[in-house]
N, C-alpha and C positions, 0 to 999 in steps of 0.2 A: 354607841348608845350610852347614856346618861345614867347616874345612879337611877336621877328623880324618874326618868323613863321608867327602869325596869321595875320602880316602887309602884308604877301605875299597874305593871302587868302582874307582877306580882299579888295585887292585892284583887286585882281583877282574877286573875286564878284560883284567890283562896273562895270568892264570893262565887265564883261558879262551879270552887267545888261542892261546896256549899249548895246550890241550888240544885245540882246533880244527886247529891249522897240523900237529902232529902225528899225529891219525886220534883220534877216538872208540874205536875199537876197539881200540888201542896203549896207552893211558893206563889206566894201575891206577886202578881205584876210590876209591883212597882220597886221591888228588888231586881228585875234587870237592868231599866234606867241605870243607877249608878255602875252597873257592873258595864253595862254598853259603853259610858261616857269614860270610864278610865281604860278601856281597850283602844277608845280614840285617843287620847290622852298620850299613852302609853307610843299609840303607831307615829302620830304627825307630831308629838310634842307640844301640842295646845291641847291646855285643858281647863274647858269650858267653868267647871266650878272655881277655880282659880282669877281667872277672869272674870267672873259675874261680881266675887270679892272686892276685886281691885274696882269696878267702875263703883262698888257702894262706897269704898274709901277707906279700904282697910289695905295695910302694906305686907 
């Protein structure tokens, strides 16, 4: 596994500790999005925000 891998899961961790320590039922929705998309990120090694970067042109 990759540094940059385990920075996805890592960071995926703090944001679901985060969602945890707070209530399920307190946290907008739309704070899982990012937490979902660095666990994929994280698993297969593509991550989708990185990619959407690079097609607008940024290296």
């Amino acid at each position: 596994m990759s540094a940059q891998r385990m920075l996805f899961l890592t960071v995926a961790a703090l944001l679901g500790a985060g969602i945890w320590l707070s209530g399920w039922q307190q946290v907008h929705w739309l704070l899982y999005i990012p937490t979902a998309l660095l666990v994929f990120a994280g698993v297969t090694g593509i991550c989708p925000g990185l990619t959407v970067y690079r097609k607008l042109g940024f290296k």
